[in-house]
N, C-alpha and C positions, 0 to 999 in steps of 0.2 A: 478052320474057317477061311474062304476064300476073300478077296476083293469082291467077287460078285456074289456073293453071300451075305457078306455082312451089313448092316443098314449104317451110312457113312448120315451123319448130321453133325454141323459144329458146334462148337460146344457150350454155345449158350443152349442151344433147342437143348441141347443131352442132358446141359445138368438139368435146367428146368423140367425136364421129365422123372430126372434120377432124385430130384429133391422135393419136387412138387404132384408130379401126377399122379396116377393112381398106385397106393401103395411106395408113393415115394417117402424120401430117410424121413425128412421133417415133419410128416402125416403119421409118423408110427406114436404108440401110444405113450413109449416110454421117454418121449422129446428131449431135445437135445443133452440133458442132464445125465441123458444114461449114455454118452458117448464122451465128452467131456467137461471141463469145470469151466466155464466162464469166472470173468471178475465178482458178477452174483453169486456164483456159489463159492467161491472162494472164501469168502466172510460176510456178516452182516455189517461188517465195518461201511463196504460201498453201497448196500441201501441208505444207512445213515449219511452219510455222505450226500447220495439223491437227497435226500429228503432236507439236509441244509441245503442243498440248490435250491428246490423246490420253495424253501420258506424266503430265501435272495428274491427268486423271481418274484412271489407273492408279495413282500414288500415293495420290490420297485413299480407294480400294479396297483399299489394302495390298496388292499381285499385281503381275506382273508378265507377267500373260497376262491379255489384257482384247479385247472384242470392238470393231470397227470396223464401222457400219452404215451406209453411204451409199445414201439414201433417192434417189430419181432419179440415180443414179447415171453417167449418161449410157451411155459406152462403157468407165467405168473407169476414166477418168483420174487423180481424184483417190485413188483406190484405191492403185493404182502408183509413184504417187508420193509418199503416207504410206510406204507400203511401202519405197520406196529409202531415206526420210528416216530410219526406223525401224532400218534394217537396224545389226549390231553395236551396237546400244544395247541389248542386253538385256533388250527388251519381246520380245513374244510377241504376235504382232497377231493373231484371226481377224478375216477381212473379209467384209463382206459387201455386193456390190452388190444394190441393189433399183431394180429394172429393167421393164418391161412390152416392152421391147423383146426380141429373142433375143441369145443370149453370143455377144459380137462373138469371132471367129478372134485367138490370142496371147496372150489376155489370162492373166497370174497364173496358172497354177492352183490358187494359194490362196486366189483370189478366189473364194466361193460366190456366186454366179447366183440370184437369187431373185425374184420378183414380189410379195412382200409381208416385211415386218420379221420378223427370227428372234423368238417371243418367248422372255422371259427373257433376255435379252442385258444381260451386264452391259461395263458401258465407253460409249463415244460414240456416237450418233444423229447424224447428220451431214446435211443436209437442204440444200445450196447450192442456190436455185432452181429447188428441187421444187415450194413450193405457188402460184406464180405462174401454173404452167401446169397446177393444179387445176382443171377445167373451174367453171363459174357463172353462173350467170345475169345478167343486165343488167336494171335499173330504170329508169324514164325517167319525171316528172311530165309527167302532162296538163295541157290548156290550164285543169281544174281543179284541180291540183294534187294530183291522185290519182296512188301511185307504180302503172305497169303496167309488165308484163314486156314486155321488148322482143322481138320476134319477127324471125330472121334468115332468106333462103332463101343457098340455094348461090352465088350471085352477090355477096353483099354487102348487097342490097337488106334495111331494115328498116322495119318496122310497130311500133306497140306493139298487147299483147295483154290478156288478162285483167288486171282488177287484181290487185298483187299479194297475199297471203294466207297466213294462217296463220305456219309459225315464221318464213317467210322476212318477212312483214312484223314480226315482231317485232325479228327479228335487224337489221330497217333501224332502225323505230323508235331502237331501243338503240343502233345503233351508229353509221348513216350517215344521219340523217333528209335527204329531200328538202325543198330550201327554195324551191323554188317551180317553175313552169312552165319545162320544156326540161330539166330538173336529171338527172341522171343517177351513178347507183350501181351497182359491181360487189356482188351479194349474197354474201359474202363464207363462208357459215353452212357451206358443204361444204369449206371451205379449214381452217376451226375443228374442225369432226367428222376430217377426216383429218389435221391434226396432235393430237388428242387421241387418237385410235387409234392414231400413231404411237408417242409418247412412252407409253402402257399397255405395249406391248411392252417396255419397259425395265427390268427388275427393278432396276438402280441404275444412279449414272452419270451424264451429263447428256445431255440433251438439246439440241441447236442447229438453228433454220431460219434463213437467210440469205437475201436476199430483197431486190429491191424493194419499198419496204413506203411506207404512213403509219400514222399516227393519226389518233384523233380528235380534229378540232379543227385540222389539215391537211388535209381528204381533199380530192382533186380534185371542184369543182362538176359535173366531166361525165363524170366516171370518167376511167379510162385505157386501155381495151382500143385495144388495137394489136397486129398484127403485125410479123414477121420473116421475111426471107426473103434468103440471101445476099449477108448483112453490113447490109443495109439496114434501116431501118423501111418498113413498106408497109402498103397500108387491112385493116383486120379482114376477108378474107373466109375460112370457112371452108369450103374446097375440098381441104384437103390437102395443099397447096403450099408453107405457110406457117406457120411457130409462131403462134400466138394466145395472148395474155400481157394481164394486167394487174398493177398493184399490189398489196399484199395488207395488210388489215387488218390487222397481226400484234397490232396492242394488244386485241384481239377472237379473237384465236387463242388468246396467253398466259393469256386469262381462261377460255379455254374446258376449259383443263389444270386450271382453280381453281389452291388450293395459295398459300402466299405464295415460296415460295422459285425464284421468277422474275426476269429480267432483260430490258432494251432496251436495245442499246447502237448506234453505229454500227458501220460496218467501219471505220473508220479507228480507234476507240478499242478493237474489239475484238484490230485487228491491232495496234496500241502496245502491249498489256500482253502481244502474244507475240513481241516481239523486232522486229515488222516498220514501219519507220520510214523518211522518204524524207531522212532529212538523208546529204549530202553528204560524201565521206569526206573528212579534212585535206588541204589542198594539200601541205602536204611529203612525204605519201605519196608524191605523182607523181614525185619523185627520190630517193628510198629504195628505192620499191617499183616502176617504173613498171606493171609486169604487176598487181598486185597493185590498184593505181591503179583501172586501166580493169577491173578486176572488179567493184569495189567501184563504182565508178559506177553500173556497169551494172546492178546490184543497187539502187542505192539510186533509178534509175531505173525499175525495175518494182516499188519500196517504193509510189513517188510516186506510178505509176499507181493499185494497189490500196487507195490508203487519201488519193485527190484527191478534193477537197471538187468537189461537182456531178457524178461519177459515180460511179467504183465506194466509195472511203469513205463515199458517203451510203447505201449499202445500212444496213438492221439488220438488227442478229443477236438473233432470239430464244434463250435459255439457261432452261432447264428442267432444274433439279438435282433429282434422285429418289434419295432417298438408300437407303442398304446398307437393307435390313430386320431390325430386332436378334433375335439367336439367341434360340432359347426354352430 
């Protein structure tokens, strides 16, 4: 395939086609589950988890009917399983998947189906590895060390293209500057605008994204776009075959909400203060309790996975508290 063959778009337009349009990854029926494990499927340990959040927030609301919003919500998962965690505790959950895919067959019926955030929703924003797979562009410095956008066709193959401009070079500027030739940046500025439109919908409550992420002053020199495809990592091409993912700024997200009553924490420090920890239960359990034993193991072994230093505990969790609006 030639230059003038191939159809050159950057690679926000490409993933956005390869993830979203017709026939794209996150529209197939078997959703993201059948490609890899999120912290969700990982255990039911992190819906419990949610769902202590969720009873936090509804206390600091005084209610005990409070709304549930999971923002990519895949096929539900974590809906259902706040839901079981919930049940006879005397909360009053509405839920709400936010979805661009169509309502998978069994799910809840009290799960609401949506494509965009209810607004006015008072209670939790829940966002697990929603903005990673926000489509964005790519930066790459020239052999001048001018940042251009980098230009993808349907194969894989890349170019760079115009330089970059306007907010998008400000939002590098400020956040990722390139330091020299070869250097590369995911532009991160439509990752920012859609979690600040997310969290607007929220009349009180907090808000949470969980994520892949850095900061600045960590960012990777060459970005991180990659894909996924069937447990694997595989090359960035967007065809539709494959999730396409990067890291996400989130120290550039939380700024984009203003406001000081923000947070960055890890997942391992956000899972410690809700109960979920990978220590080991007492050996004299195993002859008191044996049953009891090898639960508690097995638990404290999908503690260990979700909150292990090098994968899933080095996610952060962005928290965005939006507080009650005082009566007039």
């Amino acid at each position: 395939m030639t230059d003038e063959t191939r159809r050159w778009r950057g690679w926000r337009e490409a993933t956005e086609r390869a993830l979203y349009g017709p026939g794209g990854f996150y529209l197939r029926p078997e959703g993201p589950a059948g490609h890899f494990r999120t912290s969700v499927h990982a255990s039911p340990l992190f819906a419990g988890a949610v769902a202590r959040l969720l009873g936090e927030v509804a206390e600091e609301l005084g209610t005990d009917g409070v709304d549930l919003v999971d923002v990519g919500a895949g096929r539900g998962e974590l809906l259902a399983g706040v839901l079981a965690a919930t049940a006879g505790s005397g909360l009053s959950v509405r839920a709400y998947a936010v979805e661009r895919a169509a309502r998978p067959e069994g799910l809840d019926p009290r799960v609401e189906w949506t494509d965009r955030p209810p607004r006015g929703a008072r209670g939790l924003l829940f966002a697990n590895e929603w903005l990673d797979n926000v489509p964005v562009d790519v930066a790459e410095a020239d052999a001048a060390g001018t940042a251009r956008y980098v230009e993808v066709s349907p194969d894989g193959a890349e170019r760079l293209g115009a330089p970059v401009s306007g907010a998008d070079a400000e939002w590098l500027a400020r956040w990722w500057p390139l330091r020299g030739p070869g250097a590369r940046a995911e532009i991160g500025r439509p990752r920012d605008e859609a979690w600040a439109s997310a969290v607007s919908c929220l009349a009180a409550g907090r808000a949470v994204a969980v994520d892949y992420a850095h900061v600045r002053g960590s960012r990777p020199p060459f970005g991180s776009l990659t894909g996924f495809r069937a447990g694997r990592e595989v090359p960035p091409v967007p065809d539709g075959s494959r999730d396409l993912t990067s890291h996400v700024a989130l120290d550039a997200c939380a700024a984009a909400c203003g406001g000081a009553d923000t947070e960055l924490v890890t997942q391992r420090e956000a899972l410690g203060r809700l109960g979920v920890t990978g220590g080991r239960p007492p050996l004299a359990l195993a002859s008191t309790d044996p049953a009891g034993y090898v639960r508690a193991l097995s638990s404290a072994g999908e503690a260990a996975e979700l909150t292990a230093r090098g994968g899933l505990g080095d996610f952060l969790w962005l928290t965005r508290r939006v507080p009650d609006a005082p009566s007039a």
